[in-house]
N, C-alpha and C positions, 0 to 999 in steps of 0.2 A: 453536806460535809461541813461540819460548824470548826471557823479558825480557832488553830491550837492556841492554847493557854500560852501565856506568859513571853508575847513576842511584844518585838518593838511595833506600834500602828505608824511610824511616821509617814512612811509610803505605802501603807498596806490599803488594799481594796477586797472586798467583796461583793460577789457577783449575784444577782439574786434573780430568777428567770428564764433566764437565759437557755437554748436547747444548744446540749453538748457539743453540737460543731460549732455555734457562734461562741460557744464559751472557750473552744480552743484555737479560733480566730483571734478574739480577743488576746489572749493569753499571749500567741505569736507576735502580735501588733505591739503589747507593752512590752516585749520580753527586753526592748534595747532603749526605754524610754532612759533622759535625764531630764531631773534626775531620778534616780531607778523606782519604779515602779512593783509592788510585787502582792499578785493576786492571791490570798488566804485563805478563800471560802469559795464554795457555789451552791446556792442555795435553786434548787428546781423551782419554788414558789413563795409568796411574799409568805405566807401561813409555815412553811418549813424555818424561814429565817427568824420568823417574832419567836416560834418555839424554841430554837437555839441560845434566846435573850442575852446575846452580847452584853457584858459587863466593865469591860473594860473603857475607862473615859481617857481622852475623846472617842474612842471607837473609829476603824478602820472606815475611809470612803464607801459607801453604799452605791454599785454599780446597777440600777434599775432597769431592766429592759423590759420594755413593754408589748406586751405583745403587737403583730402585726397583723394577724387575722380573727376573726371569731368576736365579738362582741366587745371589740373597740380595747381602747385601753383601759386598766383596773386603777384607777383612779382613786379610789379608796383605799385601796393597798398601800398607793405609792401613799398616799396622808398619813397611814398609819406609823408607818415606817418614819416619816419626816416628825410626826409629832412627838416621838416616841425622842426623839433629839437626834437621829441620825444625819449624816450631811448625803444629802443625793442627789448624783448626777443622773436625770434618764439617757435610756437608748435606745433608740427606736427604729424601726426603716424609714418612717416618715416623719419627720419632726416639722409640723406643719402651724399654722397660727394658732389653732384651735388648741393640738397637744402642747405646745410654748404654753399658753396662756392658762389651761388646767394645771398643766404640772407646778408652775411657777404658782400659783392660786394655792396647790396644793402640800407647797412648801420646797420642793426641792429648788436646788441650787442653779442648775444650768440642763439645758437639755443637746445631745448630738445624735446627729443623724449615723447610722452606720454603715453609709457609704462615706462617710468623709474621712480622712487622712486621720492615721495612727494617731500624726502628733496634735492632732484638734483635742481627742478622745484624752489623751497625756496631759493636756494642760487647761485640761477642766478638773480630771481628778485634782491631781498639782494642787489646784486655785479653790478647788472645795476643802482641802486639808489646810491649806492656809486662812479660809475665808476671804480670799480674794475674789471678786467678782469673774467669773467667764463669759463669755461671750461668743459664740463659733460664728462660723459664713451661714451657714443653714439658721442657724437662732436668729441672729441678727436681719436676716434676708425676712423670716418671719416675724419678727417683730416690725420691720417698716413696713409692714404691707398686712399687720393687720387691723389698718383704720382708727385715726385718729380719734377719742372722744373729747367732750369738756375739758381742756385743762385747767388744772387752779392755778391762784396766782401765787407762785413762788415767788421772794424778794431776793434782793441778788444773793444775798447773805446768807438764806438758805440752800441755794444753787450752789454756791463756792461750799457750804457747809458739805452738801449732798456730794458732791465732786471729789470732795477731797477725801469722805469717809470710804467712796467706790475703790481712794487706788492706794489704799492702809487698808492695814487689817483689824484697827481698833482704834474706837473713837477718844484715848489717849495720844495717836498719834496726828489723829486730825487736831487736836489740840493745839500741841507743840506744834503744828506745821501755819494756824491759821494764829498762834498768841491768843489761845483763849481758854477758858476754862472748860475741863469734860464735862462737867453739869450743863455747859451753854451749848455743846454740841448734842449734848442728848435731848435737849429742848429744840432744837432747832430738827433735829432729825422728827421728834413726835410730832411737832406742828407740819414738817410734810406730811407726813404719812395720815393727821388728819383732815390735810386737806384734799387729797386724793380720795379718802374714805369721804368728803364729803360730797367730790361731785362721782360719787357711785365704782369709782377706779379704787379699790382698798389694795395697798403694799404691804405685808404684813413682817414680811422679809427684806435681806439687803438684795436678795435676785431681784426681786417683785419691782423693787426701786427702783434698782437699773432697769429691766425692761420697759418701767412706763418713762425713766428718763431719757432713754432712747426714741423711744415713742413718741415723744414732744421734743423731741432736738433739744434736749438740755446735755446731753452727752452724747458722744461719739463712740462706737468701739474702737478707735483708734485712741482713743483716752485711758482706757484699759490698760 
């Protein structure tokens, strides 16, 4: 069912996967979200939704569930769909280190489990239409436990840089917040990101970033 023409995307989501009783779980879950939340699409397969090729920018939230049996998650699906510029949150039964660590890899924005609370699920979308970072219990719980590697050397100035761009939604307002110019934050953001890319950790994303700054205690989800 590809979403109708000429609506507002502010809070809109579409569902892509998902088998018809989770898709009207879901449904029931956001029905009372703030603030309001409203589902426009369900697409049975990531191949049904590229065919519908959504045009409209930004484009509604991408709700990805991944399968939970049968030959693991589609991982390639979920890339296509993120490279293509869609913002995606996965949803999975298991959101384990491995699947964290793919999905984020493979561009999406936050991943939840689908035993967790309505409003976990609410304010990921939320936070993926804003480009605010998310971060659930389940994400979080797998991101500390899944084993620290090499960290590079951030200078403080990167950290405050990387901190402050996690809890803005644009690095104009990391700007104004630190007294510096946007050209100095986008430089400071690339020099993280090549230095992660250099000891084998690449963040290609701002999720990617928070996860591996989580991962190295440079940030808290309670910083979020």
């Amino acid at each position: 069912m590809p979403p109708p023409a000429n609506r507002d995307w502010s809070t809109s989501v579409v569902i892509v996967g998902s088998h018809r009783l989770v898709y009207a779980g879901i449904e029931v879950g956001l029905s009372d979200s703030d603030p309001r939340i409203e589902i426009i699409g369900h697409f049975r397969s990531p191949a049904e939704f590229a065919e519908s090729r959504p045009t409209t920018s930004p484009g509604p939230v991408v709700l990805f569930d991944l399968p939970c049996d049968g030959g693991g998650p589609d991982i390639d699906a979920l890339r296509e769909i993120c490279d293509a510029g869609h913002r995606v949150v996965v949803y999975n039964c298991l959101v384990d280190d491995d699947v964290v660590s793919a999905a984020l890899d493979a561009g999406a924005v936050s991943c939840v489990a689908r035993y967790e609370p309505e409003h976990v699920l609410a304010a990921a979308i939320s936070s993926a239409h804003s480009d605010r970072p998310h971060v659930g219990p389940r994400m979080a719980q797998a991101l500390h436990t899944a084993g620290r590697k090499v960290r590079p050397r951030l200078s403080q100035r990167e950290q405050q840089v990387l901190i402050a761009w996690f809890q803005t939604e644009n690095k104009h307002s990391v700007a104004e917040k630190l007294y510096i110019e946007p050209s100095t934050v986008a430089t400071h953001l690339q020099r993280v990101r090549a230095k992660y890319a250099a000891v084998g950790r690449p963040a290609p994303t701002k999720a990617a970033l928070v996860a591996r700054a989580i991962q190295d205690d440079i940030l808290s989800v309670y910083d979020l």
